[in-house]
N, C-alpha and C positions, 0 to 999 in steps of 0.2 A: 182313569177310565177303564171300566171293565171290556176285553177282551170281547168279541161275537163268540168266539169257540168255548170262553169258560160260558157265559148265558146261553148257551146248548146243551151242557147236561144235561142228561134224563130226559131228553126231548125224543120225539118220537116222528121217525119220515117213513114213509111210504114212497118205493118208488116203482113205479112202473116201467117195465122193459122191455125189449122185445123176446123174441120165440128162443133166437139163438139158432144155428145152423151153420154149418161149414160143409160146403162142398169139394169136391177134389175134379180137377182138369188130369186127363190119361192121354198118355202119347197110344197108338197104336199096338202095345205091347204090354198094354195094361198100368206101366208105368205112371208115376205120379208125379206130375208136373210143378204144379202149385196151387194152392188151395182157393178156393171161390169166398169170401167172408160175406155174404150176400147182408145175412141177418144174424149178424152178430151183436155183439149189444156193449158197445166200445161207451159208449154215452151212459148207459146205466153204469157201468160198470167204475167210469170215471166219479160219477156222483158221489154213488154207495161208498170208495174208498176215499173222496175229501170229507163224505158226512163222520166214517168211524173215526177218523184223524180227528174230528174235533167234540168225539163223543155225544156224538146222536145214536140213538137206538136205532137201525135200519134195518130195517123189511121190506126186499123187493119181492114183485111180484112178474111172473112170465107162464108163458107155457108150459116151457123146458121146467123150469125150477132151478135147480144146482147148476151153475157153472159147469162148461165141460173145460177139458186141459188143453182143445185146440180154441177155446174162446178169450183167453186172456194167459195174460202171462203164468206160466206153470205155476213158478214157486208161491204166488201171492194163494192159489188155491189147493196145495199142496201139503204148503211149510206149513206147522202147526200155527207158527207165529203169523200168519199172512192176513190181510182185512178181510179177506174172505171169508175167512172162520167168525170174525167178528158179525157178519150179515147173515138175518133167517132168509131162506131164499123159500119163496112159496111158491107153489106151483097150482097156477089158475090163469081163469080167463078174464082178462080188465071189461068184456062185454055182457061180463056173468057177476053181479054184483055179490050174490050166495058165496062163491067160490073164493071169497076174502074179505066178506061182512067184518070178521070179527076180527080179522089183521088189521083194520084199517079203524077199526073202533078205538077214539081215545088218541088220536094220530095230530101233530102239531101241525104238520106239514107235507106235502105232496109233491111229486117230479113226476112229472108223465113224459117219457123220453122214446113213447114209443110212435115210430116211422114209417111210412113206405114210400118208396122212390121208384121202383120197379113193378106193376102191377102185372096182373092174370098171367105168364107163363115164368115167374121168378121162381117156382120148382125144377124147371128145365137146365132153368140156367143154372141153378147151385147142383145140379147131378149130371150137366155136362158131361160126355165120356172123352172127348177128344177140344183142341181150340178152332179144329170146323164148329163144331157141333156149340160149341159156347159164340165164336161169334154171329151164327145163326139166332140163335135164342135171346141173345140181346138188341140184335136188330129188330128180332119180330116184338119185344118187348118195347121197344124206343117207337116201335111204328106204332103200335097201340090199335085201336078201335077203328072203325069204321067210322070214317067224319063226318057220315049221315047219323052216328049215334053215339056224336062227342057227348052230350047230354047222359049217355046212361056209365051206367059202370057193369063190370064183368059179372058175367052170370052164377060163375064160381070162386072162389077162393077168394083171399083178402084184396080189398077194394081199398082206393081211395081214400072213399066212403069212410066206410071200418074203421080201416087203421088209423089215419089222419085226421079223422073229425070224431067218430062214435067211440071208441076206445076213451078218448078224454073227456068227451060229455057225460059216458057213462059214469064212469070213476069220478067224475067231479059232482054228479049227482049225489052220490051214495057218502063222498069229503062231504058236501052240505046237509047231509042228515045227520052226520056225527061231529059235525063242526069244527072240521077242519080250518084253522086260522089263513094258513097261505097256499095258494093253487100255482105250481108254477107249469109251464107249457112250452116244449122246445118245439118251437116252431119254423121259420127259413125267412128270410130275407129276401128272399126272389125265387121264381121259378128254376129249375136246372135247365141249363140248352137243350134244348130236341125232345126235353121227358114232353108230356102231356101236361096240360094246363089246369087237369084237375088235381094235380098233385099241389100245386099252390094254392086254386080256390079253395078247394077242402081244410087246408089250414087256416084258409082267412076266415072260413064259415066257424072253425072252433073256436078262432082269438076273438072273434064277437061277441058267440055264444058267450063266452069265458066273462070277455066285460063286463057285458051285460046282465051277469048273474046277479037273483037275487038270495043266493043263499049266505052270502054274507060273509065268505072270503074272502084275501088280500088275491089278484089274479094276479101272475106275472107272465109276461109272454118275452120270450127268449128267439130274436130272429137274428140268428148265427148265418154269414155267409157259407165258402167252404170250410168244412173240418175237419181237421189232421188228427193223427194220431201215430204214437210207432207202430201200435197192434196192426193198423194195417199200412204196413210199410209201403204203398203204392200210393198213400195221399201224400208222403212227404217229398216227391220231388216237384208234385203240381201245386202243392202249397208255398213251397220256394218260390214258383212262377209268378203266382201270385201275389206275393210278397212285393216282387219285382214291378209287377205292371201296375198294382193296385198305387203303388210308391209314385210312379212317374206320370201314374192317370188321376191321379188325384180322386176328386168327389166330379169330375168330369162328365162322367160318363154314367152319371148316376140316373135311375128314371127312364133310363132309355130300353134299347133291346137285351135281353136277357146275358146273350154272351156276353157283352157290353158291361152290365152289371157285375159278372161274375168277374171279368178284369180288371172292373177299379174298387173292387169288394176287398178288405183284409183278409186273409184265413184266419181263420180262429181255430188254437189247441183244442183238441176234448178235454185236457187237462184244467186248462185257462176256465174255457166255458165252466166245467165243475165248478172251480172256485166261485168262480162269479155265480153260480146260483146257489150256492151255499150261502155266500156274502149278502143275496139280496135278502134269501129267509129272514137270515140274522139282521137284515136292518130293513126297521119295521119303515121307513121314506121311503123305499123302492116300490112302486106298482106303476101297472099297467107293460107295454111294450119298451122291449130293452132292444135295441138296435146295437151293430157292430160294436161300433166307439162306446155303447153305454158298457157291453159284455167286457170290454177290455179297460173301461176306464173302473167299473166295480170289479173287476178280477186284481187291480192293484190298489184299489180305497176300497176296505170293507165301509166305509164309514161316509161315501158318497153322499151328498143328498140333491145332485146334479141330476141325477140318472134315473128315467122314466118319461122321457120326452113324451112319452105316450100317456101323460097324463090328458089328453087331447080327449073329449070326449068319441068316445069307443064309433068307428064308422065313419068319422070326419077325416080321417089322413086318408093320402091320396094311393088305396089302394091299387085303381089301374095301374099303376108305375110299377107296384111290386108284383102284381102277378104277373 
């Protein structure tokens, strides 16, 4: 049997990223604490190096463009020999179809990894000067809106909206004009404790949209509880916990209140996740919604054909649970 990574040759991914940005926390003497990773792009970044491992032609797409040296490990962006030399990194807007027409023209397959979790004052918070002044700015972030106008989104800067839903609509429009084979879509498993509640409708508005499409590629929808990574060495002792409670809570506590979910949820690697949406490309039985156990049980069977419980027609599973 032939390998998924040798029938990846010559194959051609598009992936979408985020902005990128690192901020710095200052003690009162200007001094630098530790760095904020607000929007970083640990999830692209994981993708793009299992895609060049298995010889996919990759092309991400961001604001930023190029990698910076505090976004990922130095040497991989560094060394000559590193995957990042391997990836054209473009610099555009996933809401501006012009500004990567022709990157994405000819393209086999798609990863849209781009997120928000923090709306209207996540500037604040990644240019904090002091840890007053950050844990201010995450409170007024976590407080959000006005509950007479949960209904809208912020007036300025990246939305919900935007990021979580129109970012991937767009870009999947512009996959189906050039026929794009497979859409994949990293989307969440549950709401986060205390974020706002539009941070998971907006996702579930785009894993519809996504099904529902009639342009005529394979969707995949990727709902990752939490996700670890070394790059941000601050998820790995709450994904231990997790590890921990998720073990002894079983599927217990599944459907119910959010924190609730988030402790009987596995974490999942950024690494794992990569693989496993690499694996699902590669195998053409995988669509629709990939839930925890599907993400871990395709990140060690490339060759699943278990995995898609989401072959459920699009709209029927019981979304109030997950938001």
């Amino acid at each position: 049997m032939v390998s998924p990574s040798v029938q990846a040759l010559a194959k051609k991914l598009f992936v979408v990223g985020g902005t990128g940005g690192v901020g710095t926390v200052q003690d009162e003497k200007g001094s630098v604490l530790f760095r904020v990773p607000i929007l970083n792009r640990p999830a692209c970044f994981q993708v793009c190096k299992a895609a060049v491992a298995r010889g996919w032609d990759v092309t991400s797409l961001s604001r930023r463009g190029n990698p910076t040296l505090t976004e990922y490990n130095r040497n991989d962006i560094v060394a000559p020999q590193g995957w990042a030399h391997k990836v054209k990194w473009v610099k555009g807007d996933s809401l501006d179809p012009s500004s990567y027409k022709d990157e994405i023209a000819d393209t086999n397959a798609v990863v849209h990894t781009v997120g928000l979790l923090l709306e209207g004052n996540y500037k604040e918070i990644i240019h904090s000067q002091s840890i007053n002044d950050l844990t201010k700015n995450v409170q007024s972030a976590i407080q959000g809106q006005n509950p007479l106008e949960a209904g809208k989104s912020s007036k300025s800067g990246p939305t919900y909206e935007s990021m979580n839903r129109d970012t991937a609509l767009t870009v999947a429009r512009e996959a189906g004009k050039v026929g794009v084979d497979t859409f994949v879509y990293i989307s969440a498993a549950f709401g986060a404790p205390v974020i706002p509640n539009r941070y998971i409708t907006t996702k579930r508005e785009a894993e519809h949209a996504l099904l529902t499409n009639s342009a005529g590629f394979r969707p995949i929808i990727f709902r990752p509880g939490f996700l670890s990574t070394p790059e941000r060495p601050i998820t790995l002792p709450l994904a231990g916990l997790l590890k921990i409670s998720s073990a002894i809570l079983g599927k217990s506590l599944m459907g119910t209140i959010q924190l609730a979910q988030a402790a009987s949820t596995p974490p999942v690697g950024m690494d794992t996740l990569a693989r496993a949406i690499m694996n699902s490309i590669e195998n053409k039985d995988v669509q629709g919604i990939v839930d925890v156990d599907g993400i871990l049980q395709l990140a060690q069977n490339p060759y699943s054909k278990s995995v898609g419980a989401s072959r459920k027609e699009p709209g029927h599973e019981n979304e109030s649970k997950s938001a």
